[in-house]
Structure formats: C-alpha cells, structure tokens
N, C-alpha and C positions, 0 to 999 in steps of 0.2 A: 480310845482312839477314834474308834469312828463317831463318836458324839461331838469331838473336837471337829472330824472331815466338814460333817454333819451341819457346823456351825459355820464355817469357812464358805462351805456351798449357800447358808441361807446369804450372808452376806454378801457374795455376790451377783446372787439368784434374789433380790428382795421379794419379786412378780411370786414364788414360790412361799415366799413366807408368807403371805398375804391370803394364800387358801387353807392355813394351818388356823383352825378355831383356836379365840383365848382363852388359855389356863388349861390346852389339852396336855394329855402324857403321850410323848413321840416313843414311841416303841421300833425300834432300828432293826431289820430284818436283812439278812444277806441273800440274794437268788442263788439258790443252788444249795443249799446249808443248813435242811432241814433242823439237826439236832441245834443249834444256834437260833434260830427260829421260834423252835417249841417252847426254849428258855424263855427267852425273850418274851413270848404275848404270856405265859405263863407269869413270869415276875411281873411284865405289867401289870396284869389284872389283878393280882394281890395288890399293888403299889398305887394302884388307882385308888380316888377316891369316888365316894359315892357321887353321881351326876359331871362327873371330870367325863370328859370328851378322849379316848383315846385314837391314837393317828398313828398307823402303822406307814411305817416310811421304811420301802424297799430299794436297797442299794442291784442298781441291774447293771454297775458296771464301776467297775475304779482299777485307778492307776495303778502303773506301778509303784509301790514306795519306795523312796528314794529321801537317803538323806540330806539334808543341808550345811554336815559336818565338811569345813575343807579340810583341816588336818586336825590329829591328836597328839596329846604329848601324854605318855606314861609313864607315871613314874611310881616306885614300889616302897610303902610303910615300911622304915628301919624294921 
C-alpha cells in the first residue's frame, strides 16, 4: 500500500521524482516505526544489487485512509 501512496505522490510531485537516481531501490521508511524501518533497509540491502543506488524515502506524515467504496452488496455462497 504505501508503494502504491508512494507512486500516486511521485505523479503528482514529478519536481520529486527528478532527485530519485535511475535504477535506485526506494526503501519506504514510516517516522515513528522503528521495527518497520529496521525491516525495511534490512530487506533492501539484501534486494539491492551490486552498484544500485538505494533511496531511503521517509513518510513524515499521511492521511487519513479512507475509502472510495459508496455502497456494498453482500451476499452469501449457497
């Protein structure tokens, strides 16, 4: 989910994408979220490749989520 936010924000932020080096690995950090964090540059650095550029990109603030469902219909498998 937040690789998809992630992606939503470069697109309307381009000036942002523009400081990201090509072919880096963006490694998505929460403030405040250490044990999610540690993961995180931890899997990057396995998943990196040799001379890949990684880019730690720290979320300092997000919305509430909220859906875009207006209604549902339920209905139940015979």
């Amino acid at each position: 989910m937040l690789v998809r936010e992630f992606d939503k924000y470069i697109l309307e932020h381009s000036e942002f994408a523009d400081k990201l080096p090509d072919n880096a690995l963006i490694v998505m950090q929460i403030e405040g979220d250490e044990e999610f964090n540690k993961w995180a540059k931890e899997t990057g650095q396995i998943a990196s490749k040799k001379d890949t550029p990684i880019v730690y990109v720290t979320i300092t603030e997000l919305k509430p989520v909220r859906s875009r469902i207006k209604k549902l219909k339920l209905e139940r498998a015979a």
